[in-house]
Backbone as numpy.savetxt, mean C-alpha at the origin, in Angstrom:
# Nx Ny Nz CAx CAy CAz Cx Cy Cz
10.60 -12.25 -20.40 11.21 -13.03 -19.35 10.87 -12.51 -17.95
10.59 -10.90 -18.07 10.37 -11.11 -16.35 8.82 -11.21 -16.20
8.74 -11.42 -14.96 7.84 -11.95 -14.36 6.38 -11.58 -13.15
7.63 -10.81 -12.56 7.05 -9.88 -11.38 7.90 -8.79 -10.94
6.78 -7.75 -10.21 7.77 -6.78 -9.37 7.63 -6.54 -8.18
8.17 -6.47 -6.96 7.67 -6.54 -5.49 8.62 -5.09 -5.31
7.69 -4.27 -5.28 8.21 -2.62 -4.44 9.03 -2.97 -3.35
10.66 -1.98 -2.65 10.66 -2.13 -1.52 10.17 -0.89 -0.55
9.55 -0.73 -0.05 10.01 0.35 0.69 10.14 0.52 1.95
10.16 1.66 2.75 10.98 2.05 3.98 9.95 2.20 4.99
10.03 1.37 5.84 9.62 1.62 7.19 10.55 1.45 8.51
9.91 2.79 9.46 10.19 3.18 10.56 10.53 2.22 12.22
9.38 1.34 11.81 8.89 0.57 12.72 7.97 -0.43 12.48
8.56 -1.95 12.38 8.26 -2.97 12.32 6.75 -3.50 12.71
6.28 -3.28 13.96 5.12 -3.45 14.26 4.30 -2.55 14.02
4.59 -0.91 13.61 3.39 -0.19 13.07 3.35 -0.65 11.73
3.74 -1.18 10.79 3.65 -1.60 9.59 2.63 -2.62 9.36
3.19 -4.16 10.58 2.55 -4.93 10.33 1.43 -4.66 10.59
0.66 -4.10 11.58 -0.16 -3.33 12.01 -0.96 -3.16 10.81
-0.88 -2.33 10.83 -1.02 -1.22 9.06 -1.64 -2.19 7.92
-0.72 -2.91 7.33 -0.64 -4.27 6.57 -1.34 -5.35 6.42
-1.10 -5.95 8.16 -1.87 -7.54 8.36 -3.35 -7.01 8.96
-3.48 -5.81 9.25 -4.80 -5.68 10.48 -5.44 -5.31 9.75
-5.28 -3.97 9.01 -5.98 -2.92 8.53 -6.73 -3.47 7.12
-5.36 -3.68 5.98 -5.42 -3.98 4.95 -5.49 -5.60 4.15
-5.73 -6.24 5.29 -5.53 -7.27 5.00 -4.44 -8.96 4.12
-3.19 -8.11 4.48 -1.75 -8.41 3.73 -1.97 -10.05 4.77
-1.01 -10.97 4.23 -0.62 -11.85 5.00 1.13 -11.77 4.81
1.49 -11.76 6.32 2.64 -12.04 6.56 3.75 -13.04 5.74
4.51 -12.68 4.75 5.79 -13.88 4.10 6.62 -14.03 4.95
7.38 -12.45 5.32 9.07 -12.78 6.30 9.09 -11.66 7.17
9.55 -12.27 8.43 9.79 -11.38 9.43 11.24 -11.30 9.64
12.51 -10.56 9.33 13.46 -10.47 9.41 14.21 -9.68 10.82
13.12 -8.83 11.43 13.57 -7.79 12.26 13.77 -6.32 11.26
14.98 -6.17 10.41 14.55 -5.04 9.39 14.44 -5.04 8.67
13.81 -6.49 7.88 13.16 -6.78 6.59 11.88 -7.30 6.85
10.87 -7.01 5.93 9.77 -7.58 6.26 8.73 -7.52 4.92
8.05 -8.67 4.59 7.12 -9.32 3.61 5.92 -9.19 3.89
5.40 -8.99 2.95 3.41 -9.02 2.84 3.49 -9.39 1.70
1.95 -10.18 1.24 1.58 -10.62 0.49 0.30 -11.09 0.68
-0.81 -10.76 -0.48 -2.48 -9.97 -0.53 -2.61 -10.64 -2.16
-2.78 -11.55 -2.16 -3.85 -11.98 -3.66 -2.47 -12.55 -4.62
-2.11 -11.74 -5.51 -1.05 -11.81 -6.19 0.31 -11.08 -5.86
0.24 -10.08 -5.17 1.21 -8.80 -5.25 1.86 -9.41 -4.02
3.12 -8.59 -3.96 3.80 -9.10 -2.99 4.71 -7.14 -2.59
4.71 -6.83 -1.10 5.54 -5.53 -0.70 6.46 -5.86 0.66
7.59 -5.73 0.33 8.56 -5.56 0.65 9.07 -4.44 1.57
9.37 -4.36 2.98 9.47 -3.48 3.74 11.01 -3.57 4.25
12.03 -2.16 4.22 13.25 -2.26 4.69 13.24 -1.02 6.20
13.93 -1.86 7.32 13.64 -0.90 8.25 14.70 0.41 8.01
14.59 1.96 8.06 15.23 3.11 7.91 14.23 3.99 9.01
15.03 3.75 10.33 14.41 4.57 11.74 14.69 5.93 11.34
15.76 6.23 10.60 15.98 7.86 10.01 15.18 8.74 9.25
13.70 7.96 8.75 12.82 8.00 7.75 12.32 9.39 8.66
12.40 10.31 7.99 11.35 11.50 7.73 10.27 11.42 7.28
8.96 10.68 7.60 7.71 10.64 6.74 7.24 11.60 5.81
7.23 12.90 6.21 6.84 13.80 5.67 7.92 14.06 4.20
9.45 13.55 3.92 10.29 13.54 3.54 10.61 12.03 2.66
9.34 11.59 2.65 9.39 10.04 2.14 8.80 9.82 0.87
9.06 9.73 -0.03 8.30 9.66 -1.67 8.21 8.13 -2.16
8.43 7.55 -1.38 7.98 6.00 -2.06 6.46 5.72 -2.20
6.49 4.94 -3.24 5.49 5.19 -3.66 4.92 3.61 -4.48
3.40 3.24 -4.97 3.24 1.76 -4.96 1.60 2.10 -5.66
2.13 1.91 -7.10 0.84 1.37 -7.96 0.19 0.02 -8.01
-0.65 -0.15 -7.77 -1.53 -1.31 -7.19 -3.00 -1.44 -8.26
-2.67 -2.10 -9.10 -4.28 -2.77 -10.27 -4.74 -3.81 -9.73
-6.08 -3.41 -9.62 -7.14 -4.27 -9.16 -7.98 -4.51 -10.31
-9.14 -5.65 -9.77 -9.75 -6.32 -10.55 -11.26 -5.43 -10.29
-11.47 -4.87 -8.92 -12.72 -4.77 -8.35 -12.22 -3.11 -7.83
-11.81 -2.23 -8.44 -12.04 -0.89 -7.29 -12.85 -0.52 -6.81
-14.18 -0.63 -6.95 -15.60 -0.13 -6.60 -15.34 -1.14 -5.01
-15.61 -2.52 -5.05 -15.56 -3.05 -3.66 -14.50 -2.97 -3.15
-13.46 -2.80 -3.35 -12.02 -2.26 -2.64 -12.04 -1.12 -1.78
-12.65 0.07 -2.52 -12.95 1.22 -1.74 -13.80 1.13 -0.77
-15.05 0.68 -1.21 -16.41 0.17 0.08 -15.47 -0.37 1.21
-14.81 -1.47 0.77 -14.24 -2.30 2.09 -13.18 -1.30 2.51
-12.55 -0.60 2.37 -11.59 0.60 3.06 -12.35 1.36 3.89
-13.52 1.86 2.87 -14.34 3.16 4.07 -15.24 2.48 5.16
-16.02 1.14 4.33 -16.04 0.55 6.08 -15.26 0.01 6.95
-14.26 -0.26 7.01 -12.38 -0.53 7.87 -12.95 0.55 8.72
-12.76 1.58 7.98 -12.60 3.37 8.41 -11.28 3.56 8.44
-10.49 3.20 7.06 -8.93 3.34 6.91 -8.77 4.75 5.96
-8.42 5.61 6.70 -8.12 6.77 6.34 -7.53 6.65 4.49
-8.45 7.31 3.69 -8.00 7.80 2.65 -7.22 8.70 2.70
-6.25 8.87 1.36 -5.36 10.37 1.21 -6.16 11.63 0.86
-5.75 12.65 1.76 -6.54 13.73 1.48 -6.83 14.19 0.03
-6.05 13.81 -1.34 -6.43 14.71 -2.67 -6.66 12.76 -2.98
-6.75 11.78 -2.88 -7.04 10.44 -2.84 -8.32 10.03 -3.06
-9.76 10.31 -3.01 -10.64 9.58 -3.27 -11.24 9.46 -4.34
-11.93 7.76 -4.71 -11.87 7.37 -5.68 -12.65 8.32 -7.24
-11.93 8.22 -8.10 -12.52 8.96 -9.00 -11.72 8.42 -10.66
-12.37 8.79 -11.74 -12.05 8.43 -12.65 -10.78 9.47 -13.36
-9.55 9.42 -13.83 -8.69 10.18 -14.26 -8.64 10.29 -15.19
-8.29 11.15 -16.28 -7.61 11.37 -17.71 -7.00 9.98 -18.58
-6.33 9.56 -17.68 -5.06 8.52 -18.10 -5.82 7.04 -17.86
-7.48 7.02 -17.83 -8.06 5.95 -18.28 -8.15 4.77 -16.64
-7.92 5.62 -15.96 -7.86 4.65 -14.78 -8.78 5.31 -13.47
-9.53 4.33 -12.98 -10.52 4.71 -11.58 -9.20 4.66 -10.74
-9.22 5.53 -9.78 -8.01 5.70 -8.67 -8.80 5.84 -7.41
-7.89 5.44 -6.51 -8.30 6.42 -4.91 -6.42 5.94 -4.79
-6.27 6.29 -3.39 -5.25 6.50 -2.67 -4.36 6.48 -1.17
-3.57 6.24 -0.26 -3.78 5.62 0.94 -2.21 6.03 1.22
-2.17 6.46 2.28 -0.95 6.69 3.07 -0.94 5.83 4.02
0.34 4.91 4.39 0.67 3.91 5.19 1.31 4.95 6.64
1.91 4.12 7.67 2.69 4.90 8.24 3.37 5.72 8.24
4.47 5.37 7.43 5.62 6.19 6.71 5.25 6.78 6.09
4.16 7.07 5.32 4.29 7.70 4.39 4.03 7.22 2.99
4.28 6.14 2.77 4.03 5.03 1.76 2.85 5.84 1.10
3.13 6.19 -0.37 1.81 6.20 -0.83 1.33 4.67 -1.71
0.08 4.87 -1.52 -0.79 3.04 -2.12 -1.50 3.77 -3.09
-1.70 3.33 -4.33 -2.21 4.08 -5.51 -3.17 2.90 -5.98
-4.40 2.53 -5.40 -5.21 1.62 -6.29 -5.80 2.29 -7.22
-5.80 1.24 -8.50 -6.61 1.72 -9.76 -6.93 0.34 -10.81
-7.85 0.81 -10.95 -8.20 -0.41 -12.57 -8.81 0.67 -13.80
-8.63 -0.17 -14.68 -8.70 0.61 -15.85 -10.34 0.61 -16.39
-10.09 1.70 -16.99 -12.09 2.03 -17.40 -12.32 1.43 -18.68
């Protein structure tokens, strides 16, 4: 019966997000609430709640993301020139999945992977 799952997580500031989101990564805007806020990119849908108290460095949310294409996903990131996570670039893991990795503003970690 279920269906879908839309992560929420915590951001600082509304326009560095969208920023982040609609510019960088290519999200399209669902809802602008003031301290709620929507993206949505192909199928997936992320969910943003504003928390100005957010400690980035102190932030563990976190957002597994399966793709169809990781090989051109990554290309199109490193030509963006959108900062990968430092232990983040793409590589094949144990647990059967190509990964890389991406820190948002906050802190957000983005975990793309497809399976080998």
């Amino acid at each position: 019966m279920l269906t879908d799952i839309n992560p929420k997580l915590p951001m600082r500031n509304i326009d560095a997000t969208k920023k982040y989101y609609l510019e960088k990564l290519g999200f399209k805007e669902l809802g602008d609430y003031g301290d709620y806020f929507m993206v949505k990119k192909d199928t997936i849908e992320i969910h943003f709640f504003e928390f100005k108290e957010l400690i980035p460095k102190e932030n563990y949310g976190q957002v597994y993301i399966r793709t169809s294409d990781i090989e051109s996903l990554y290309r199109s990131i490193l030509e963006k020139k959108i900062d990968i996570h430092p232990n983040g670039s793409l590589e094949s893991k144990p647990w059967g999945q190509r990964e890389f990795s991406l820190l948002d503003p906050d802190n957000n970690l983005l975990t793309f992977g497809q399976n080998i």
